[in-house]
C-alpha positions as a Python dict, from the first residue, in 0.01 Angstrom:
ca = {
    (1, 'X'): (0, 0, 0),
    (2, 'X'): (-74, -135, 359),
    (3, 'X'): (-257, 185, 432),
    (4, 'X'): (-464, 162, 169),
    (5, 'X'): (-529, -203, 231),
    (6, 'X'): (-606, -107, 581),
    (7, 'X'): (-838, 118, 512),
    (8, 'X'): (-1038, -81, 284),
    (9, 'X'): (-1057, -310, 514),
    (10, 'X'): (-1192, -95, 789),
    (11, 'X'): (-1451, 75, 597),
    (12, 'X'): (-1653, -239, 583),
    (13, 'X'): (-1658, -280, 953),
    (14, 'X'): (-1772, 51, 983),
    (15, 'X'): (-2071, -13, 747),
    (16, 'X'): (-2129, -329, 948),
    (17, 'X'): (-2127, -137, 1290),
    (18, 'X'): (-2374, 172, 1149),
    (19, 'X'): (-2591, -135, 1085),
    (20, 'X'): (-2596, -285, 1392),
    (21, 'X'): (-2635, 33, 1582),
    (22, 'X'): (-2905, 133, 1371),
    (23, 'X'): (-3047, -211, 1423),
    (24, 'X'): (-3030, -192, 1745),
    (25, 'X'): (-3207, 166, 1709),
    (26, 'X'): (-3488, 13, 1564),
    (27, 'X'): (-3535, -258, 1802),
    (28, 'X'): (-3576, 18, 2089),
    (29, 'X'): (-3819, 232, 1928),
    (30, 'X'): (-4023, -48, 1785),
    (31, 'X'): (-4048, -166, 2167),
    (32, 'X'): (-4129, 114, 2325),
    (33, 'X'): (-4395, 219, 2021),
    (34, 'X'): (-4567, -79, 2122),
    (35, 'X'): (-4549, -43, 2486),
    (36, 'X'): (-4798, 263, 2397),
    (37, 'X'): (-5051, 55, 2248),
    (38, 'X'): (-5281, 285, 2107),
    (39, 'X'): (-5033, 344, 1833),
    (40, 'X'): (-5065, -53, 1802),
    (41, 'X'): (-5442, -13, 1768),
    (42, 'X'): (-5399, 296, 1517),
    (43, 'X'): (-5114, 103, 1328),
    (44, 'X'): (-5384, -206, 1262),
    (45, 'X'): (-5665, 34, 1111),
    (46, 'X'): (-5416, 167, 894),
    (47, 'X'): (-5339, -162, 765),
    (48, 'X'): (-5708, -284, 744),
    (49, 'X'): (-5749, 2, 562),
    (50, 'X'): (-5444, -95, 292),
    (51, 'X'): (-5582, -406, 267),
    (52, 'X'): (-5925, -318, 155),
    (53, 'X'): (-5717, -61, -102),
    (54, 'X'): (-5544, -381, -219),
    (55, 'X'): (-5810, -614, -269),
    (56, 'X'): (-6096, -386, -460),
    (57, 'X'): (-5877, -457, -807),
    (58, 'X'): (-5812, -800, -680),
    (59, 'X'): (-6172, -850, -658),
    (60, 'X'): (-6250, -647, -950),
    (61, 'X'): (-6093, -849, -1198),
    (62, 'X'): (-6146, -1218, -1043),
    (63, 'X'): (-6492, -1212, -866),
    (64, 'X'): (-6666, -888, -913),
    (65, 'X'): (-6847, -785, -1261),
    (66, 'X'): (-6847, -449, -1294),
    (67, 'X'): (-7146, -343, -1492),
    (68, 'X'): (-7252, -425, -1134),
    (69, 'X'): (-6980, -356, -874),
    (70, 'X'): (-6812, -98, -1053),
    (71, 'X'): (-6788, 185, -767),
    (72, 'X'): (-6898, 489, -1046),
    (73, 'X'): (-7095, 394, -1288),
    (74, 'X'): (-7210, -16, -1183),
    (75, 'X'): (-7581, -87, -1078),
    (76, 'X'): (-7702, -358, -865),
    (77, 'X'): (-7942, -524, -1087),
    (78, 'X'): (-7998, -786, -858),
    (79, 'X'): (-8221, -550, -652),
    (80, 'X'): (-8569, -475, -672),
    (81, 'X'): (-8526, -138, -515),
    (82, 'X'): (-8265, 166, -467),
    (83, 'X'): (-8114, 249, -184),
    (84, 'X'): (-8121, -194, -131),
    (85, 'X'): (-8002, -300, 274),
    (86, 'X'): (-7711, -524, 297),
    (87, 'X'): (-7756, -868, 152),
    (88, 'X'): (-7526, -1201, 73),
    (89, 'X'): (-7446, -986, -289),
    (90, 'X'): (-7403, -647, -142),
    (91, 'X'): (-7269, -673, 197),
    (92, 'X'): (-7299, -324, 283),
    (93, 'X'): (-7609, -233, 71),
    (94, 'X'): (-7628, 21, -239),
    (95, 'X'): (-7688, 363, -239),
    (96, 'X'): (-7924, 611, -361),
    (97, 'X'): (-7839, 536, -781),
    (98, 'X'): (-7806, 127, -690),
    (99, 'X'): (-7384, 110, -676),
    (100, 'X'): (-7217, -102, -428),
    (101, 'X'): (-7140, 86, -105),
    (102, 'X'): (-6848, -186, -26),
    (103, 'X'): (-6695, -154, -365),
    (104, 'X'): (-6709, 263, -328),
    (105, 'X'): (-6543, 213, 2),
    (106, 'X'): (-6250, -1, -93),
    (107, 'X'): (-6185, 188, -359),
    (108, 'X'): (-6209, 532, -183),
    (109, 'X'): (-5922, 346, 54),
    (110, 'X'): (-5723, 395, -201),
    (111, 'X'): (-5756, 774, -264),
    (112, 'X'): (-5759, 855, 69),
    (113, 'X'): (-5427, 726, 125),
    (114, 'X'): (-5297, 847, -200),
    (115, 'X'): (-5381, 1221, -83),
    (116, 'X'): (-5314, 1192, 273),
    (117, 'X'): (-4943, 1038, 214),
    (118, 'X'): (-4891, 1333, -74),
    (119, 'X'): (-4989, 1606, 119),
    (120, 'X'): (-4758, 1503, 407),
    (121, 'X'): (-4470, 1430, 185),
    (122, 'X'): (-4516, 1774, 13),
    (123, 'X'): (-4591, 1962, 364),
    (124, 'X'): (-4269, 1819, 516),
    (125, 'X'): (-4013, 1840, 224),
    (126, 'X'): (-4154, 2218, 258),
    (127, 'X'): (-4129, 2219, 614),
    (128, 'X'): (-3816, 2058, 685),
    (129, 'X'): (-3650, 2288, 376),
    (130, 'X'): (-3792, 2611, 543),
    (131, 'X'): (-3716, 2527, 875),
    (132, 'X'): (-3327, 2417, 841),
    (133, 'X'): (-3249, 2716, 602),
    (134, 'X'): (-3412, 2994, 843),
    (135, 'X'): (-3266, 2863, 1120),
    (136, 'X'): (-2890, 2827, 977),
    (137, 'X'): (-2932, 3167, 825),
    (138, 'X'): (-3159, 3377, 1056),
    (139, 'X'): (-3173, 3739, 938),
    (140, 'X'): (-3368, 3865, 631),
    (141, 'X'): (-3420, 3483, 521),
    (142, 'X'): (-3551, 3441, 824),
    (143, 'X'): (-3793, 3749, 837),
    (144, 'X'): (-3909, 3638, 528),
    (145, 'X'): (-4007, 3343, 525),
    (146, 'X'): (-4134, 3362, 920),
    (147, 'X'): (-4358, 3649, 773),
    (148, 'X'): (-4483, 3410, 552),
    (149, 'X'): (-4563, 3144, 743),
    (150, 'X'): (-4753, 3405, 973),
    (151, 'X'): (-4997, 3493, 690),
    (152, 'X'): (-5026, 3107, 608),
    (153, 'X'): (-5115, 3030, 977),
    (154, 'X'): (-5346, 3363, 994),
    (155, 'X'): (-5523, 3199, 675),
    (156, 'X'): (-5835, 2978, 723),
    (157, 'X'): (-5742, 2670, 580),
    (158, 'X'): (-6083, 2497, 502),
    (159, 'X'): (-6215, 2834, 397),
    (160, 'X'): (-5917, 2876, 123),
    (161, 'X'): (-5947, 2543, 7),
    (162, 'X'): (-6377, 2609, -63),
    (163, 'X'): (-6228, 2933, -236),
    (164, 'X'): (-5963, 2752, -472),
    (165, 'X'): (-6209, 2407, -536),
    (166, 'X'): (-6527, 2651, -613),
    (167, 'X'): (-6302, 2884, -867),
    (168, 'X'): (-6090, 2630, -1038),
    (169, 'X'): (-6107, 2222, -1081),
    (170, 'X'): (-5941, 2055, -829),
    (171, 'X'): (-5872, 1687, -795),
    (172, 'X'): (-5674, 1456, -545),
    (173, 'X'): (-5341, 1531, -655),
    (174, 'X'): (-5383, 1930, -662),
    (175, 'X'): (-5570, 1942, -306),
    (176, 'X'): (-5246, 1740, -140),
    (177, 'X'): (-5032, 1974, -310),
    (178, 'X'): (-5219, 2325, -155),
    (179, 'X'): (-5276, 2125, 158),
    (180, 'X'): (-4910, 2075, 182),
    (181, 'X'): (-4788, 2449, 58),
    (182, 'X'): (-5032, 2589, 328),
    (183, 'X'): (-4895, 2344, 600),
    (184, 'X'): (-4533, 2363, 487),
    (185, 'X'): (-4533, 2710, 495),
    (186, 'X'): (-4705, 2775, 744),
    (187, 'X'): (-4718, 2580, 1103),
    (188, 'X'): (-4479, 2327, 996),
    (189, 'X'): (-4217, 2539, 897),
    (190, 'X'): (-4258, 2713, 1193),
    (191, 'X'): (-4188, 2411, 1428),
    (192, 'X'): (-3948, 2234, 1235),
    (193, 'X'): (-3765, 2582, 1267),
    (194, 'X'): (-3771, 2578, 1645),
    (195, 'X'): (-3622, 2239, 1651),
    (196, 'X'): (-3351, 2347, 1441),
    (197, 'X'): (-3247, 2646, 1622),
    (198, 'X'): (-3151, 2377, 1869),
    (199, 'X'): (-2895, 2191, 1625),
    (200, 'X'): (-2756, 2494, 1465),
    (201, 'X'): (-2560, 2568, 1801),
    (202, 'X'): (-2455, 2237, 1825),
    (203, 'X'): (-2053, 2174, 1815),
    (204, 'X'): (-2015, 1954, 1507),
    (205, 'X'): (-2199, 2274, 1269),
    (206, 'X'): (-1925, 2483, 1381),
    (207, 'X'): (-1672, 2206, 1310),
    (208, 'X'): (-1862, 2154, 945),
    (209, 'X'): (-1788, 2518, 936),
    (210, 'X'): (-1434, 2531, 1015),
    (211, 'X'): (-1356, 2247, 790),
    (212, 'X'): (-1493, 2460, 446),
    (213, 'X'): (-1831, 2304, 449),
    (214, 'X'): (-2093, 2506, 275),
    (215, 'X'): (-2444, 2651, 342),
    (216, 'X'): (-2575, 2377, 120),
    (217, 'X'): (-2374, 2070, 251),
    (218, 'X'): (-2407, 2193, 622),
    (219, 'X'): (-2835, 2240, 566),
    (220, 'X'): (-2883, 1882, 405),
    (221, 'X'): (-2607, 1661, 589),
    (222, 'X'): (-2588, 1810, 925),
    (223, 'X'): (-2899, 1980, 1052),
    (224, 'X'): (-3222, 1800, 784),
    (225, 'X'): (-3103, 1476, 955),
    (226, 'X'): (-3197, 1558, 1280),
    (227, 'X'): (-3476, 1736, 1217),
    (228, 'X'): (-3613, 1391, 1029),
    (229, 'X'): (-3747, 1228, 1347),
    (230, 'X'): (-4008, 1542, 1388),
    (231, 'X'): (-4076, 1587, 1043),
    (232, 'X'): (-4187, 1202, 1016),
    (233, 'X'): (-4395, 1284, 1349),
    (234, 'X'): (-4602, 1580, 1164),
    (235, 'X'): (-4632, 1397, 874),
    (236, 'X'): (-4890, 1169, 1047),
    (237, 'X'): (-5086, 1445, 1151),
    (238, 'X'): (-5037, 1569, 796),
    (239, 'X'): (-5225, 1306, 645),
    (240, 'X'): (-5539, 1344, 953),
    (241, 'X'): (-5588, 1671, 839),
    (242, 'X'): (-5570, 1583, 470),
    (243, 'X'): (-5797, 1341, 509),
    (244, 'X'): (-6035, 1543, 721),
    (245, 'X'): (-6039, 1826, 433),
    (246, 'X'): (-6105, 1643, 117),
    (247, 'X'): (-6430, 1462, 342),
    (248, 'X'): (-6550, 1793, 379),
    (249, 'X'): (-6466, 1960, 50),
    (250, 'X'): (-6637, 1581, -142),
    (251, 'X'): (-6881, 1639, 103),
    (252, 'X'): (-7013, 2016, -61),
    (253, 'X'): (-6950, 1878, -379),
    (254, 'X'): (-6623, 2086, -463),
    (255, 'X'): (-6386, 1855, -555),
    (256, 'X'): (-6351, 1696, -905),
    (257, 'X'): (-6313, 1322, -844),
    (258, 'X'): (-6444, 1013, -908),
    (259, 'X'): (-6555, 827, -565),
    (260, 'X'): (-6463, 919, -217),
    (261, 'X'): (-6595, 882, 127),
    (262, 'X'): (-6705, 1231, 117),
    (263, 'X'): (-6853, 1230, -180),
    (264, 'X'): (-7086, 879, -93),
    (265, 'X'): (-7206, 1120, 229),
    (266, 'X'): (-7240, 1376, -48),
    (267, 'X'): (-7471, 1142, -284),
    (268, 'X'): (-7676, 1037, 63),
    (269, 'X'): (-7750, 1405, 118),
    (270, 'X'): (-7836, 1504, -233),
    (271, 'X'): (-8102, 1238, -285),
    (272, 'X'): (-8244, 1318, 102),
    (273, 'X'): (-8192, 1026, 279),
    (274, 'X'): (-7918, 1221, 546),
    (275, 'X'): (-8110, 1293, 812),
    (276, 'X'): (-8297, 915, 792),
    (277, 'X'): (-7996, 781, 992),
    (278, 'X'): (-8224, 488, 1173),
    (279, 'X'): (-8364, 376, 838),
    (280, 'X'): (-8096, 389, 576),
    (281, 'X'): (-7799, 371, 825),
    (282, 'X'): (-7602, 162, 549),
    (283, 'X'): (-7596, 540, 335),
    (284, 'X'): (-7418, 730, 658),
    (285, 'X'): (-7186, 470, 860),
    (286, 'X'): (-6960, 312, 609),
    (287, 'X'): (-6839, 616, 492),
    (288, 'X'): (-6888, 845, 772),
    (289, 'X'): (-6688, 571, 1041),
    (290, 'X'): (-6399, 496, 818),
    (291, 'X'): (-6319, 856, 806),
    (292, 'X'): (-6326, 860, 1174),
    (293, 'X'): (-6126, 557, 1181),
    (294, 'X'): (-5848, 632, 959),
    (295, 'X'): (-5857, 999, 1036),
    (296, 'X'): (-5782, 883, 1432),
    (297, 'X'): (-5569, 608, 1334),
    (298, 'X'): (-5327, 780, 1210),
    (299, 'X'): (-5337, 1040, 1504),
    (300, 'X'): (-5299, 762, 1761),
    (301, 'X'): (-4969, 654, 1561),
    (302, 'X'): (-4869, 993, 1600),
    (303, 'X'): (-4950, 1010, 1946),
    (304, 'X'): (-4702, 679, 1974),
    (305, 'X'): (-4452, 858, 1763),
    (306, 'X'): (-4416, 1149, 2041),
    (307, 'X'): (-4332, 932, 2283),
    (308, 'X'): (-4102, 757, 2120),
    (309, 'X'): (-3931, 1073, 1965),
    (310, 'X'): (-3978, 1334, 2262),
    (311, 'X'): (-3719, 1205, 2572),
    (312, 'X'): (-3979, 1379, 2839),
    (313, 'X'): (-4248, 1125, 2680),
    (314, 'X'): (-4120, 831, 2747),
    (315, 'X'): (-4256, 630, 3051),
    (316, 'X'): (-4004, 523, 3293),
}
């Protein structure tokens, strides 16, 4: 009875002491991520960005009329002509068939993020998976699936996903999920694998061994959890790169989708007003910058991530 009393009574100290540390843990990495500073300045376009995502419904359904503002099918009836310049109603002008360039922005926001995040969740889960189990089981798995992330890497990327959106329809949600198959298969598998060569040698797998622990229970307790830290690294540049592909894909006019920031570059160069940059600037920037921006935003935060993650990183 007094053991068992004892030990309940220890096991919530224990909780409260895995807290503090990883408190503590926090605290550190938070302070030395902002001691980089551009993942500061990455880590505020992201959130501009969310913001704008939040408010377009907001502003939808309290301010905006959408026979007007709505980002597919509204018109600015308020202006004589089409594409109008930015005014007090339209802040950022209208495009080429009269619909609200700010409203199609802030509610691209939303889509963009929605693939981006996807395709990195999908590419790591892959990644990690692949990774852990070739590395704890080398051999034929490992030939395997290392073959197969050869011919994934070999692939072109961009050029498989014109193939796939040109032959069949693809919207956001299918173009994260090839995006992260080709990625998780391919490069991030193969890094995540190198990584984890590193913990399978480590004393404590050997001890999981010794006391009966599985392939399964060794893979997901022991070595996935360390290999987190990288995984959450490459899932920033995940969502660049996912980002980056669906511009260009919108862009050609491949993808089946409502609105995007490709596709209002995509509009701007089907009714010929692309290369009149100096004239109808409002029809190029909006779109074309917050690409950039959130593209590169999320790479500096990656940046900040590696050296915060990678010991040889850090400054002194």
């Amino acid at each position: 009875m007094a053991v068992a009393a004892a030990s309940q009574s220890a096991t919530p100290a224990l909780w409260r002491m895995r807290l503090t540390l990883a408190a503590r843990s926090v605290r550190e990495n938070w302070s030395m991520f902002v001691g980089t500073r551009i993942g500061v300045l990455g880590l505020a376009i992201i959130v501009f960005y969310l913001l704008l995502a939040a408010a377009h419904p907001i502003l939808m359904n309290t301010v905006w009329e959408p026979r007007i503002y709505d980002p597919v099918v509204g018109y600015a009836f308020d202006e004589a002509r089409q594409p109008a310049p930015p005014s007090l109603r339209h802040p950022l002008g209208t495009d080429p068939l009269g619909r609200d360039i700010l409203s199609q922005l802030m509610f691209s926001a939303r889509s963009e993020f929605m693939l981006g995040l996807l395709a990195a969740v999908v590419t790591v889960t892959i990644g990690t998976t692949v990774g852990a189990v070739t590395a704890y089981f080398g051999g034929i798995v490992d030939t395997i699936l290392m073959r197969l992330a050869d011919i994934m890497i070999m692939l072109p990327g961009i050029s498989v996903l014109i193939v796939l959106s040109a032959t069949i329809g693809v919207e956001h949600f299918e173009l994260a999920l090839i995006i992260g198959i080709l990625s998780g298969f391919g490069g991030a598998g193969v890094l995540l694998k190198s990584q984890a060569l590193g913990v399978v040698v480590k004393p404590y797998i050997e001890a999981a061994r010794a006391a009966g622990g599985g392939p399964v229970h060794i893979i997901f307790v022991h070595i996935v959890p360390n290999l987190l830290p990288l995984s959450f690294l490459y899932m920033m540049f995940t969502v660049t790169g996912a980002i980056f592909s669906e511009a260009v894909l919108s862009f050609l006019g491949l993808l089946d989708i409502r609105m995007s920031w490709g596709l209002m570059i995509h509009t701007t160069e089907s009714a010929g007003y692309l290369l009149q940059v100096g004239e109808f600037w409002w029809l190029i920037f909006p779109a074309s910058l917050s690409i950039t921006l959130l593209c590169s935003s999320f790479y500096l935060v990656g940046r900040s991530l590696d050296e915060v993650i990678n010991p040889r990183l850090r400054r002194a």
